[in-house]
gemmi code that builds the backbone of each chain (N, CA, C; Angstrom):
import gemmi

chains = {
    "A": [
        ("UNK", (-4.841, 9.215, -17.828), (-4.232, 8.732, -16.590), (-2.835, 9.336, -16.455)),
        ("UNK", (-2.375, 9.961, -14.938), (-1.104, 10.113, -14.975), (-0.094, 9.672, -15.081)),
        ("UNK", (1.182, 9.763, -15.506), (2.560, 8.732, -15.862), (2.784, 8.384, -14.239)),
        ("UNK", (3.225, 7.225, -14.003), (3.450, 6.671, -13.470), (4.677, 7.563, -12.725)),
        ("UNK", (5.595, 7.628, -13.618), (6.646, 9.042, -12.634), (6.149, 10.429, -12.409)),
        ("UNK", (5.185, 10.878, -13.002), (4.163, 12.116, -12.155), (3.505, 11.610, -10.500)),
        ("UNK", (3.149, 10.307, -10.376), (2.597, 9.966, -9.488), (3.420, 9.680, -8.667)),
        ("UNK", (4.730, 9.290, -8.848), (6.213, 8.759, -7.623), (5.920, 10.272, -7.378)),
        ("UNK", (6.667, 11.190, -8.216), (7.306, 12.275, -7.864), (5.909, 13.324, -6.947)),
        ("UNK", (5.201, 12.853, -6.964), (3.591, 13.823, -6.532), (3.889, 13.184, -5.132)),
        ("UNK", (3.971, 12.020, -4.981), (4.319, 11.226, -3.306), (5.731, 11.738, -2.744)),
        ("UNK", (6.487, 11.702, -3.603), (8.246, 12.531, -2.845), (7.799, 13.610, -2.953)),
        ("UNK", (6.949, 14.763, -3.766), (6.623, 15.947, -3.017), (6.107, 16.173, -1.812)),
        ("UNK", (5.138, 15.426, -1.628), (4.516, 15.191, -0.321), (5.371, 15.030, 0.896)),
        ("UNK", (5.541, 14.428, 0.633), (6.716, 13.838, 2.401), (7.706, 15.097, 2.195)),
        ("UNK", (7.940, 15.718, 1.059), (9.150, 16.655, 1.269), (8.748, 18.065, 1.483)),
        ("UNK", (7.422, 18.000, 0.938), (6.533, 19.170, 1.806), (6.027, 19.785, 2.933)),
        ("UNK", (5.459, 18.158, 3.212), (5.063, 17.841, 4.616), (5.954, 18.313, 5.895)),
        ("UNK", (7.269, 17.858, 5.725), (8.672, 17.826, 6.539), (9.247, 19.540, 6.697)),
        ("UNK", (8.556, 20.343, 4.955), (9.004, 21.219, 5.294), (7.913, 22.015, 6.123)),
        ("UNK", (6.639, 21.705, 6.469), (5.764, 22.365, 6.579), (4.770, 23.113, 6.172)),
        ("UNK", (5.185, 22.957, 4.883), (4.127, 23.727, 3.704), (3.201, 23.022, 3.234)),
        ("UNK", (2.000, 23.436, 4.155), (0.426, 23.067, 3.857), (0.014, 23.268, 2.647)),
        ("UNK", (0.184, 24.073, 1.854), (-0.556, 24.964, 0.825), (0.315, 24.024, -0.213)),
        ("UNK", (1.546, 23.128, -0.391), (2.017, 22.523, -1.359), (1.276, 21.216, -0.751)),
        ("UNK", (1.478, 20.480, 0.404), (0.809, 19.416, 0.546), (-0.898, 19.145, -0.299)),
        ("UNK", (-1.456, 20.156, 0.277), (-2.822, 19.953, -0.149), (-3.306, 20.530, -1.512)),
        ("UNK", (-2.059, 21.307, -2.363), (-2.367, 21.316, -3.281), (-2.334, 20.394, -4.426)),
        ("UNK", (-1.698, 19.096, -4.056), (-1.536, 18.086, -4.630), (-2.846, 17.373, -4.765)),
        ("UNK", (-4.063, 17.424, -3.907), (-5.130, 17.008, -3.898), (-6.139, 17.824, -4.637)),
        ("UNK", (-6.916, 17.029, -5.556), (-8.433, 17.642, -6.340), (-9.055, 17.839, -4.875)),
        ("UNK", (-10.074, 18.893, -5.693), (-10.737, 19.792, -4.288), (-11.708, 19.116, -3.465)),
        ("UNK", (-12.275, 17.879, -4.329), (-13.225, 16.790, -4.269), (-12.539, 15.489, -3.172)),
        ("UNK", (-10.993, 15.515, -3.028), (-10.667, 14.382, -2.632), (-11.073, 13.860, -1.401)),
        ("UNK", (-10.787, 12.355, -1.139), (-11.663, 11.806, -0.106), (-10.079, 11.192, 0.658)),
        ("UNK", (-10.014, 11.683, 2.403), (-8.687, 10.416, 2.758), (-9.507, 10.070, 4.105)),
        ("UNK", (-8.862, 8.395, 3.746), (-9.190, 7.577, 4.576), (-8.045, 7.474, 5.789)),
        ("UNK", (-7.963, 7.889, 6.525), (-6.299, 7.946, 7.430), (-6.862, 7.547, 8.850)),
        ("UNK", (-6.517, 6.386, 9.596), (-6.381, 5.269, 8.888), (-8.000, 4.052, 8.399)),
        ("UNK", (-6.883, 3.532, 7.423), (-7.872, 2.766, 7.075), (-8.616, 2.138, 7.597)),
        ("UNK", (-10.441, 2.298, 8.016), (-11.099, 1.966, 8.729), (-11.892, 2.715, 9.940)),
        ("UNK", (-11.385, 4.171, 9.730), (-12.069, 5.202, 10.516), (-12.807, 6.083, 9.298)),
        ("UNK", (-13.323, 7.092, 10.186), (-14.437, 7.911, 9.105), (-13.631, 8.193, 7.939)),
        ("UNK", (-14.067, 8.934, 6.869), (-13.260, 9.296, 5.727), (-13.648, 11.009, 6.123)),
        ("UNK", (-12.418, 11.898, 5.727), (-12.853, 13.283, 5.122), (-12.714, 13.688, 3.945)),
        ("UNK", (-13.408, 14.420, 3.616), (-13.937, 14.776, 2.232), (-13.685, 16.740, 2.329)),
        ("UNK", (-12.953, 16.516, 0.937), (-12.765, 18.287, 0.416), (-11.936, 18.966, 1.216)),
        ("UNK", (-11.590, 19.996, 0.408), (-10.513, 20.934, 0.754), (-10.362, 21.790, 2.082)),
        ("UNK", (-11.565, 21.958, 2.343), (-11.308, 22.477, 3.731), (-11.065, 21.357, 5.144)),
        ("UNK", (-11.736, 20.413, 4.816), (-11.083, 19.627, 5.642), (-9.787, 19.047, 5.520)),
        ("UNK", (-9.361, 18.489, 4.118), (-8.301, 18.315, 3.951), (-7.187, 18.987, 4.222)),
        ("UNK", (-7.470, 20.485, 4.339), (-6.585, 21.913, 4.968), (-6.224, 21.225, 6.109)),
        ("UNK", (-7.796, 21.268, 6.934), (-7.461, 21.099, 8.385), (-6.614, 20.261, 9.121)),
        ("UNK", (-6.920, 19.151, 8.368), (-6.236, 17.611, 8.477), (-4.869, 17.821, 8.332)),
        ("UNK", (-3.837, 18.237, 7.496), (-3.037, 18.502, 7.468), (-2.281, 19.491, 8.129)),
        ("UNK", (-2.833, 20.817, 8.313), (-2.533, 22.144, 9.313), (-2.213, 21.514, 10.145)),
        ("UNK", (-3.546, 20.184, 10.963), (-2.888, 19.466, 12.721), (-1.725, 18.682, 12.832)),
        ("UNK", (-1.665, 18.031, 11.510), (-0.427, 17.206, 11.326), (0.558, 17.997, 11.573)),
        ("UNK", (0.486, 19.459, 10.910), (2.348, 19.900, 11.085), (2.243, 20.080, 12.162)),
        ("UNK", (1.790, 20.970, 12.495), (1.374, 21.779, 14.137), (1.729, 20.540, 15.276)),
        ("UNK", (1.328, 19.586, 14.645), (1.694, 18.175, 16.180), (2.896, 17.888, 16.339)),
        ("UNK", (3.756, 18.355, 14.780), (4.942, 18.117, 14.904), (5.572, 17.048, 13.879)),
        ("UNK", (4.591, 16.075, 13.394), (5.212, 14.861, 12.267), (6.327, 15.195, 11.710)),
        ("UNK", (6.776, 14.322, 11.724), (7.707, 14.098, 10.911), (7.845, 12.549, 10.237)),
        ("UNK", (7.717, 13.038, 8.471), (7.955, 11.462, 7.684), (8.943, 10.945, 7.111)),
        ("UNK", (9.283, 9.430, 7.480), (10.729, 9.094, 6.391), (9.986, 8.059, 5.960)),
        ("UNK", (10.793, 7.869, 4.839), (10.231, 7.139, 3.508), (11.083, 5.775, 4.224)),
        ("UNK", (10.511, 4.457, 4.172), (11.241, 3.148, 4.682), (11.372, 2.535, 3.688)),
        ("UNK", (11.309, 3.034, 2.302), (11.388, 1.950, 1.006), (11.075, 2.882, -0.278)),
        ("UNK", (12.005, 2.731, -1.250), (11.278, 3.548, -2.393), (9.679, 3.587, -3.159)),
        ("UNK", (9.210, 4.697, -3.019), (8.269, 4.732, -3.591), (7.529, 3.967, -4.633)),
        ("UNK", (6.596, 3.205, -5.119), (5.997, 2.718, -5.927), (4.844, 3.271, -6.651)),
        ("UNK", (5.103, 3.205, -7.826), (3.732, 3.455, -8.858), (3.271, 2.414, -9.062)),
        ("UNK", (2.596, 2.477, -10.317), (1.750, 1.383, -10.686), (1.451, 1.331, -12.115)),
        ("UNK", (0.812, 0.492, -12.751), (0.342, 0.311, -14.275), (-1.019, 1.182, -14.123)),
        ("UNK", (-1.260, 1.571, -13.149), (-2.549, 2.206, -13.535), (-3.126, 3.573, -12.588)),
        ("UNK", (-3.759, 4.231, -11.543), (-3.855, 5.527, -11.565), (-3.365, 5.583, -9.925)),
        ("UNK", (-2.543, 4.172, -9.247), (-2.243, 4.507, -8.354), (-0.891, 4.611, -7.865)),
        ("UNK", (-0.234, 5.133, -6.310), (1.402, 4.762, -6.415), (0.835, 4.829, -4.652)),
        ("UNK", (2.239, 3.863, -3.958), (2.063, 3.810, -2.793), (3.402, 4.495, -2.198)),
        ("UNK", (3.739, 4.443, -0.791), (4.827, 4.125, -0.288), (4.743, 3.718, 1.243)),
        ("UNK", (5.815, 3.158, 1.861), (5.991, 2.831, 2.860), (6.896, 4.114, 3.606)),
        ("UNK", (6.294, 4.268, 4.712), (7.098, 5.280, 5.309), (6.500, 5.744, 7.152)),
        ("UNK", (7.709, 6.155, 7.722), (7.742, 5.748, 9.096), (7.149, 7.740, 9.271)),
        ("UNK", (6.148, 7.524, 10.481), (5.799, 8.969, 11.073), (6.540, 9.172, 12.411)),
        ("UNK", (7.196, 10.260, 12.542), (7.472, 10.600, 14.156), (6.997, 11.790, 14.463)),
        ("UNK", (6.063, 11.408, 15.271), (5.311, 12.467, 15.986), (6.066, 13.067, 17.771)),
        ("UNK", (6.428, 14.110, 18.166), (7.084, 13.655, 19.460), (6.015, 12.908, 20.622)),
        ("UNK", (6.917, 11.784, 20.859), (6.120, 10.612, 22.095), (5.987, 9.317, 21.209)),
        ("UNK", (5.807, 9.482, 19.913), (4.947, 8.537, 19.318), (5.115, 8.493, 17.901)),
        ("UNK", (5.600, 7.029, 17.361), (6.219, 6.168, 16.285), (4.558, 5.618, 15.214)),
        ("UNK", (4.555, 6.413, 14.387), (3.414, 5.267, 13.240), (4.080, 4.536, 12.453)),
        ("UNK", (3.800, 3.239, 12.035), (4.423, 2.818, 10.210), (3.347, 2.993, 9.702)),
        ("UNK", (3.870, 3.344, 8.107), (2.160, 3.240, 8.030), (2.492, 2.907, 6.205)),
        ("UNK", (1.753, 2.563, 5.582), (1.655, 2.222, 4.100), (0.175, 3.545, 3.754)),
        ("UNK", (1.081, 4.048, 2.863), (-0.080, 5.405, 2.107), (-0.126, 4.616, 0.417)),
        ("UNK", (-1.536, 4.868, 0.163), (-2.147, 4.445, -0.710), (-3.085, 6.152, -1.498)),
        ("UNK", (-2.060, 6.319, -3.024), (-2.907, 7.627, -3.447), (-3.234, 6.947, -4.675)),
        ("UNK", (-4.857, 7.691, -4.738), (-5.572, 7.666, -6.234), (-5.552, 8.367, -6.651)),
        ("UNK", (-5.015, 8.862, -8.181), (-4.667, 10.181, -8.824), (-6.069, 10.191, -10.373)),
        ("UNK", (-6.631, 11.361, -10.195), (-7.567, 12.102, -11.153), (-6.564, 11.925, -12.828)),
        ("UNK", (-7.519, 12.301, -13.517), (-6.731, 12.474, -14.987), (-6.111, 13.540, -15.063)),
        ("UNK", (-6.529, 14.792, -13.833), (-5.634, 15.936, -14.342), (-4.399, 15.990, -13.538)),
        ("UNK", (-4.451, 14.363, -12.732), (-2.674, 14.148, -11.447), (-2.735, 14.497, -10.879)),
        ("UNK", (-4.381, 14.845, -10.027), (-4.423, 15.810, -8.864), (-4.877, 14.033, -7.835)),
        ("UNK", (-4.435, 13.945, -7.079), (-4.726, 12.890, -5.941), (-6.705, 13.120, -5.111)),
        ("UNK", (-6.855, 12.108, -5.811), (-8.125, 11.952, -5.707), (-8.800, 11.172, -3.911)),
        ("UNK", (-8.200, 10.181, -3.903), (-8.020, 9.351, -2.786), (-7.027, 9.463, -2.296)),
        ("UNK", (-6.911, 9.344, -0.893), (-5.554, 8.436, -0.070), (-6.439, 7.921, 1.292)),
        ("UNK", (-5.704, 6.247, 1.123), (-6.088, 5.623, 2.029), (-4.752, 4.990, 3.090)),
        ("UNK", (-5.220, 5.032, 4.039), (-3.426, 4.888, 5.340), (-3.708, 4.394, 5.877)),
        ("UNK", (-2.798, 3.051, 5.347), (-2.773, 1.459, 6.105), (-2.153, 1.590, 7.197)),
        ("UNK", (-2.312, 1.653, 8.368), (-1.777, 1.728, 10.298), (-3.190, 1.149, 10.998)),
        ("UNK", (-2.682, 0.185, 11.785), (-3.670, 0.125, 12.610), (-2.770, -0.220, 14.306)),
        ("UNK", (-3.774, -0.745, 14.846), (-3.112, -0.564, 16.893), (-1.757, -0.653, 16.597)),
        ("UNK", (-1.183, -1.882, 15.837), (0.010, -2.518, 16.484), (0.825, -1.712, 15.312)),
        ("UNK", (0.819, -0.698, 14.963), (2.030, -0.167, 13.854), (2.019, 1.358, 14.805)),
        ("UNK", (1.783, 1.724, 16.167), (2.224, 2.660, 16.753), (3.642, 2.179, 17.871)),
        ("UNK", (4.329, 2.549, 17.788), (4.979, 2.740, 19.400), (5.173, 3.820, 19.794)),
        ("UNK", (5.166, 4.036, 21.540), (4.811, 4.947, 22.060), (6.220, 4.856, 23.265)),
    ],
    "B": [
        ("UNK", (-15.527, -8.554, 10.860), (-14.026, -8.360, 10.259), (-12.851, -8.632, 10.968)),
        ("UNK", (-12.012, -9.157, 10.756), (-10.503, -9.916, 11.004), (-9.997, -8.778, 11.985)),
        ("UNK", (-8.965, -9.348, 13.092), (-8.104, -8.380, 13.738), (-6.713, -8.345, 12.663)),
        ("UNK", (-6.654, -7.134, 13.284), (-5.648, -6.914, 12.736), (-4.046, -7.711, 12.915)),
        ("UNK", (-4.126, -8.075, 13.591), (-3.200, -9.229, 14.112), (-3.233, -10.513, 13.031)),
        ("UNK", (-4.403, -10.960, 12.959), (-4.748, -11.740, 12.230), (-4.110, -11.181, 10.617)),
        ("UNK", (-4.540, -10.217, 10.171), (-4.389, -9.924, 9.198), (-3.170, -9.625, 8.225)),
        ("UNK", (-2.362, -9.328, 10.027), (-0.753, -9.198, 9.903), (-0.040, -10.755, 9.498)),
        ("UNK", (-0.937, -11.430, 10.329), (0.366, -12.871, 10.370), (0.192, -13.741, 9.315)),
        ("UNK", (-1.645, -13.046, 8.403), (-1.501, -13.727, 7.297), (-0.724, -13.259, 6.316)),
        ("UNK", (-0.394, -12.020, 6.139), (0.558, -11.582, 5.730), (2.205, -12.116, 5.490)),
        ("UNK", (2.821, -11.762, 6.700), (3.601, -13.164, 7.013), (3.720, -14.111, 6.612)),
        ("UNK", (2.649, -14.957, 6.599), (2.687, -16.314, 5.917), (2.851, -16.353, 4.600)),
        ("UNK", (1.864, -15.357, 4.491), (2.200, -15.301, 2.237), (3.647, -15.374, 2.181)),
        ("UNK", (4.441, -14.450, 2.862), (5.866, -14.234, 2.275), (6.368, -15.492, 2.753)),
        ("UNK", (6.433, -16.256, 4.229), (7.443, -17.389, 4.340), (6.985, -18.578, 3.422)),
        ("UNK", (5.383, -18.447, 3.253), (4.557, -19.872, 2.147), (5.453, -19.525, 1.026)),
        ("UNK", (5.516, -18.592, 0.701), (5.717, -18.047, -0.991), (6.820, -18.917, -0.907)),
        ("UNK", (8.184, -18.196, -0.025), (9.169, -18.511, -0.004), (9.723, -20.166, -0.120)),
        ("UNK", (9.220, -20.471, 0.683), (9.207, -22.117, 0.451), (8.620, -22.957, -0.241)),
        ("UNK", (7.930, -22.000, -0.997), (7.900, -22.926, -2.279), (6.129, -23.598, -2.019)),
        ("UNK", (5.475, -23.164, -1.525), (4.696, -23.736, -0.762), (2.767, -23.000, -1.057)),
        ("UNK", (3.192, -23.692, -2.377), (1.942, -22.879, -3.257), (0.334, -23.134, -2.234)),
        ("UNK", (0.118, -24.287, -1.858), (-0.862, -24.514, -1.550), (-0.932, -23.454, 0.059)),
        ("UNK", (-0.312, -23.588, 0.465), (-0.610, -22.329, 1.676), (-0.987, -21.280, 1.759)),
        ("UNK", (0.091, -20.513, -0.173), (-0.649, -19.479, -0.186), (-1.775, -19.236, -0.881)),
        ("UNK", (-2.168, -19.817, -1.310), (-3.616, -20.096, -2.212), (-5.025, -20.183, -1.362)),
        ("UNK", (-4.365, -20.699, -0.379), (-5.363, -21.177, 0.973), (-5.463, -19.813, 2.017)),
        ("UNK", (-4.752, -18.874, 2.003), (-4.902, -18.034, 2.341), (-6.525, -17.133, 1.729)),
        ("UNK", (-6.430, -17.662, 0.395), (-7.270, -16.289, -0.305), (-8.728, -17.363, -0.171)),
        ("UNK", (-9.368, -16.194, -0.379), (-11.392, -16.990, -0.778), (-11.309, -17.378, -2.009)),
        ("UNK", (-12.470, -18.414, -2.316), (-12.566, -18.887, -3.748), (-12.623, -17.799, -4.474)),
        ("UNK", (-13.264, -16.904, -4.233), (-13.595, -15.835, -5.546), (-12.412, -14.598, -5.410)),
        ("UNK", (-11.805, -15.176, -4.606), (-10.830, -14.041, -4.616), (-9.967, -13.389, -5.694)),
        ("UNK", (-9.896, -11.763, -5.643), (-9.602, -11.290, -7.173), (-8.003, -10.410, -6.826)),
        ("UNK", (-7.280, -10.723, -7.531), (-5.958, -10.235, -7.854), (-6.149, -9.244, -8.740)),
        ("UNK", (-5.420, -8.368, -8.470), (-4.484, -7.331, -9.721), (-3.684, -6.688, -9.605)),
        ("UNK", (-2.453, -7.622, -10.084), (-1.151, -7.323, -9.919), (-0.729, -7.502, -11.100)),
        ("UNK", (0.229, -6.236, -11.650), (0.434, -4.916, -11.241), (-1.188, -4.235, -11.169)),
        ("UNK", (-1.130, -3.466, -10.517), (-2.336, -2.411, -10.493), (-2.484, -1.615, -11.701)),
        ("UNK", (-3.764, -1.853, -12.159), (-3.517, -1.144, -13.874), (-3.865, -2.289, -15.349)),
        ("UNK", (-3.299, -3.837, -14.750), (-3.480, -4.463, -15.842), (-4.888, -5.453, -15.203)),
        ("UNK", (-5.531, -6.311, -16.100), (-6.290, -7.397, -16.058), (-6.124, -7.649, -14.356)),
        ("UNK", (-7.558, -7.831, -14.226), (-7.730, -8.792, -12.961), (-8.052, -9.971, -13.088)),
        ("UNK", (-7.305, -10.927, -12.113), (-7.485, -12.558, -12.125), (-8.722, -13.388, -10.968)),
        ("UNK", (-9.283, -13.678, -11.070), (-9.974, -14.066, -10.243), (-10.810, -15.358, -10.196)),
        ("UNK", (-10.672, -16.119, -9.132), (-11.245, -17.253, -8.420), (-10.099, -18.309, -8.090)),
        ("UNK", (-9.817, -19.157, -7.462), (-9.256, -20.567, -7.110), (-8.530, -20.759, -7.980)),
        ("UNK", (-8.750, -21.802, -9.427), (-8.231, -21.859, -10.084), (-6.952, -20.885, -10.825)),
        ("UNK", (-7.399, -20.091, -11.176), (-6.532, -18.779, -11.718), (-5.340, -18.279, -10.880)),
        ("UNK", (-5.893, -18.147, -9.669), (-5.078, -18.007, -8.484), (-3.910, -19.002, -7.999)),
        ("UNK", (-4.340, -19.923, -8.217), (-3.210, -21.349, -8.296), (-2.475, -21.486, -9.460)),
        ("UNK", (-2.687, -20.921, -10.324), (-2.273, -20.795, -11.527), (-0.670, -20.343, -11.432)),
        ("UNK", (-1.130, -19.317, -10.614), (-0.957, -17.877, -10.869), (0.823, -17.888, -9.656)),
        ("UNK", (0.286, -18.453, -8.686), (1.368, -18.445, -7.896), (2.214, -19.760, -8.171)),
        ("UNK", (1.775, -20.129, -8.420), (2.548, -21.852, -9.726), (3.322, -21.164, -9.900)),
        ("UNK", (3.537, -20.933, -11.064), (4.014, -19.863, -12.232), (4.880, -18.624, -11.408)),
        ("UNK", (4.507, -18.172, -10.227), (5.310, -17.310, -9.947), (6.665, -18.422, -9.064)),
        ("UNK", (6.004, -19.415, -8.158), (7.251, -19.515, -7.583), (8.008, -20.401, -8.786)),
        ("UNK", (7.314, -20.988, -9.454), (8.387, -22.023, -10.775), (9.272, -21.300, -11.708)),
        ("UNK", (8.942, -19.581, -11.686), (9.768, -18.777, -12.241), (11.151, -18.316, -11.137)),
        ("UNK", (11.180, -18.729, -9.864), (12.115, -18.383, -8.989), (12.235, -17.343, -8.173)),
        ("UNK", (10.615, -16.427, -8.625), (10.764, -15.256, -7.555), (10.936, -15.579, -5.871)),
        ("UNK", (11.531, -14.894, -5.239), (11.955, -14.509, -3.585), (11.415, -13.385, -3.175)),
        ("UNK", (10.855, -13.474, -2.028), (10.271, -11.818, -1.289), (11.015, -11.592, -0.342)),
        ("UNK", (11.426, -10.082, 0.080), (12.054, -9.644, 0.905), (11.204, -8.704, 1.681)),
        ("UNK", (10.584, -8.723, 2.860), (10.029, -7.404, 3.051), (11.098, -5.960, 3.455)),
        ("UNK", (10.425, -5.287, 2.744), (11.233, -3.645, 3.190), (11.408, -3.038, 4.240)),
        ("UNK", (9.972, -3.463, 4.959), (9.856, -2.543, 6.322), (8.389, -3.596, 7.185)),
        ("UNK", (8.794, -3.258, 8.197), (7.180, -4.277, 8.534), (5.652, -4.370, 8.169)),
        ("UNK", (5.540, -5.518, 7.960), (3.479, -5.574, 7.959), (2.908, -4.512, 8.366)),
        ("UNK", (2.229, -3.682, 7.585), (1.521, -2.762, 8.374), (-0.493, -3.585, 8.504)),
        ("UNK", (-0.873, -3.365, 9.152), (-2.037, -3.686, 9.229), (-3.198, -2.344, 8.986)),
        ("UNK", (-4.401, -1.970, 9.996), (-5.342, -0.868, 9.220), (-6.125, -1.270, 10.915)),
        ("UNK", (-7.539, 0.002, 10.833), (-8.584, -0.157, 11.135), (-9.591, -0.642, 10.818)),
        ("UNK", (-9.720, -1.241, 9.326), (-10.359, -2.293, 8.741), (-9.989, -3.020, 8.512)),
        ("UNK", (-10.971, -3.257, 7.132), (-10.412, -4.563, 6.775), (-8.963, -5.064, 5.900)),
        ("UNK", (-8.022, -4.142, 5.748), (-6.804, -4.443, 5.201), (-5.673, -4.177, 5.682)),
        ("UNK", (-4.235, -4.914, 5.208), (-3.048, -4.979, 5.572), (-2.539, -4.665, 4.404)),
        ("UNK", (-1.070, -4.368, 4.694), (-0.111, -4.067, 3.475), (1.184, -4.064, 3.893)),
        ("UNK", (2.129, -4.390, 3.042), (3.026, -4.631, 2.685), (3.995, -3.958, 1.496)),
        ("UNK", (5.054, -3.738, 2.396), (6.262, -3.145, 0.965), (7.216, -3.931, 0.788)),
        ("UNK", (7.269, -4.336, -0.386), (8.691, -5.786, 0.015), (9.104, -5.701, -1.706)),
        ("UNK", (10.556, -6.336, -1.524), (11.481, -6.556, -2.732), (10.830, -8.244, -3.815)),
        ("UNK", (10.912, -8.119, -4.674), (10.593, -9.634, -4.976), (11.708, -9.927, -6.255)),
        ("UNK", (12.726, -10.573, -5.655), (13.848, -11.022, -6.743), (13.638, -12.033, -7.649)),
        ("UNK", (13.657, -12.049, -8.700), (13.479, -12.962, -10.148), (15.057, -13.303, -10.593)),
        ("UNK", (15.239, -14.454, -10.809), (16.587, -14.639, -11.795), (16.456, -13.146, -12.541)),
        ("UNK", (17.514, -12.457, -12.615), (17.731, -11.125, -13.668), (16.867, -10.385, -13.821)),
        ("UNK", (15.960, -9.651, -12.636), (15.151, -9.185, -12.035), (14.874, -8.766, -10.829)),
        ("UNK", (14.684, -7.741, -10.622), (14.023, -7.338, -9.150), (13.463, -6.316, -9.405)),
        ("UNK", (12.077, -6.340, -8.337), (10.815, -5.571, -8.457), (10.530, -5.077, -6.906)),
        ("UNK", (9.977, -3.905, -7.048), (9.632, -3.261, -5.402), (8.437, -3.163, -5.777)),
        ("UNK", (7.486, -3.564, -5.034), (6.052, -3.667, -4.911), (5.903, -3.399, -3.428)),
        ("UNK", (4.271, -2.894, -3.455), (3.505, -2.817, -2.442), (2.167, -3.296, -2.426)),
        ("UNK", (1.604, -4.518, -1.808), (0.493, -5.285, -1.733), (0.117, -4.560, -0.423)),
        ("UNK", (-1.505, -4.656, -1.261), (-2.143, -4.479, -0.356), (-3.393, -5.456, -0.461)),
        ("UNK", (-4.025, -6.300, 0.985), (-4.665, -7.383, 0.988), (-6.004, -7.005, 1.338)),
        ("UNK", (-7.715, -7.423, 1.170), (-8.437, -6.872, 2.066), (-9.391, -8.317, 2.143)),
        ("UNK", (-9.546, -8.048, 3.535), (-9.803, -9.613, 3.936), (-11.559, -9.529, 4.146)),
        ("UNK", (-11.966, -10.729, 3.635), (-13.428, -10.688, 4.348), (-13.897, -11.114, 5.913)),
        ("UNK", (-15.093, -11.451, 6.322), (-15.009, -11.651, 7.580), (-14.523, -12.822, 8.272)),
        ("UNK", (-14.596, -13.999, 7.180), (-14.145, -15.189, 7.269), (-12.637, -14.824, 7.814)),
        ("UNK", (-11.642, -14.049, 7.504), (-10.471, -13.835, 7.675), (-9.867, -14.254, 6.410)),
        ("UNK", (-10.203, -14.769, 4.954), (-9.514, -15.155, 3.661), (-9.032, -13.909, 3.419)),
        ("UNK", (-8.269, -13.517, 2.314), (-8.155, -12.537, 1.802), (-9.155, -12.533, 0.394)),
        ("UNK", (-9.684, -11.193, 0.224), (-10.629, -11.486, -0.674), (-10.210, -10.589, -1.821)),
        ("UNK", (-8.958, -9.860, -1.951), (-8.637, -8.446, -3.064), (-7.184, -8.645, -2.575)),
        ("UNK", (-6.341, -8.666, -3.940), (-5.092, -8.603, -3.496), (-4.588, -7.767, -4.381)),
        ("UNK", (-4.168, -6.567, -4.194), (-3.377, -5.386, -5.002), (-2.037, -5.031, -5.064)),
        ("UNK", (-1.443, -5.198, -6.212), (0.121, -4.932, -6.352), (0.024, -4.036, -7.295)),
        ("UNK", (0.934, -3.001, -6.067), (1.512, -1.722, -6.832), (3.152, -1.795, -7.231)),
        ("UNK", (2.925, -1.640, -8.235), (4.531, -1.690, -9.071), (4.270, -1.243, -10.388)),
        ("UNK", (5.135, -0.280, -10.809), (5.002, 0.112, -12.260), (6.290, -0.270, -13.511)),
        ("UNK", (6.543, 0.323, -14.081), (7.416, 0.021, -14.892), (8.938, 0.890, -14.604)),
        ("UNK", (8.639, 1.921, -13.384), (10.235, 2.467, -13.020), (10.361, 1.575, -11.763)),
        ("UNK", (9.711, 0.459, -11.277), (10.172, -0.268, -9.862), (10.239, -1.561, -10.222)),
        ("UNK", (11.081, -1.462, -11.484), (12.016, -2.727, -12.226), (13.463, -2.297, -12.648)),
        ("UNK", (14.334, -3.491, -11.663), (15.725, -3.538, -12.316), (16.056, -4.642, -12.822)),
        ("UNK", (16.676, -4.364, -13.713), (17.507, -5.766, -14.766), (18.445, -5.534, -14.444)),
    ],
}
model = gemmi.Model(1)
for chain_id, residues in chains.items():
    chain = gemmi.Chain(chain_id)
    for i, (resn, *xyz) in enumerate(residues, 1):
        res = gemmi.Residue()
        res.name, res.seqid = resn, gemmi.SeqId(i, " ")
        for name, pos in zip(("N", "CA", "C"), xyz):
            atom = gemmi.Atom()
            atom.name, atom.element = name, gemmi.Element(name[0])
            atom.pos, atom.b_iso = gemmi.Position(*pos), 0.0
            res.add_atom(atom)
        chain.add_residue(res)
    model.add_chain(chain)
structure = gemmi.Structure()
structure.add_model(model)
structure.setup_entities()
């Protein structure tokens, strides 16, 4: 299982990737197998090429993420954080939930947002 | 499955029940068989009993919740939360996450916190 500060610091890569635009660090954080649920309660995608895609639209739309609370790990293979999306027009909150592999590659992510965590 | 609204304000309630001291509210929130594991990583607790136990013991130890940033809710069945929880000579940043059955109880309650989202 990964250390608990491999898994913070794998989530502050992310958002600091994300922000910069670099797809190829975002999604390399994910096993090739991974499954995200975004948001929780719509279809899931599965594997790397979608996971590419999924992310490519994100920058391209414009996101932008701030972290609303320090990051959290856990006693065991997961870490969360709270953190605000600005997309232009349009505000998400959203709570990200990652499951990390034994080799610390992010297996899952599931993204708690539903109707009432947009403003527009 | 629960609106999300719903899912939010039970949310809510955990933290103002907690706060006041007000074990039976939040206990009544969850289903009989409902299973805890908090921190994420150690032993899971589960059913009524255990659960009453469980938040006994937490508010008779003096913990306080603060949330970080707002309730987020989902497209299913779960909500989450990032919030501070102060202990006499202690404080912990966690992130719960709840997933409710159709009844609207909460039926899984997950706390993420590891051993770097503790200050003495």
């Amino acid at each position: 299982m990964p250390s608990h500060e491999h898994m913070k610091q794998a989530l502050q890569t992310y958002v600091d990737a994300f922000n910069a635009g670099d797809v190829a660090t975002v999604t390399g954080l994910y096993a090739d197998d991974a499954v995200i649920e975004d948001p929780v309660g719509h279809p899931q995608i599965t594997g790397r090429a979608a996971i590419e895609e999924f992310y490519t639209n994100a920058v391209a739309g414009g996101a932008k993420l701030t972290l609303d609370a320090p990051i959290r790990g856990s006693h065991g293979d997961r870490a969360a954080m709270a953190f605000t999306i600005d997309v232009p027009g349009m505000r998400i909150r959203a709570i990200d939930v990652m499951t990390f592999g034994a080799d610390g590659k992010i297996i899952r992510m599931d993204a708690h947002w539903g109707p009432g965590d947009i403003e527009t």
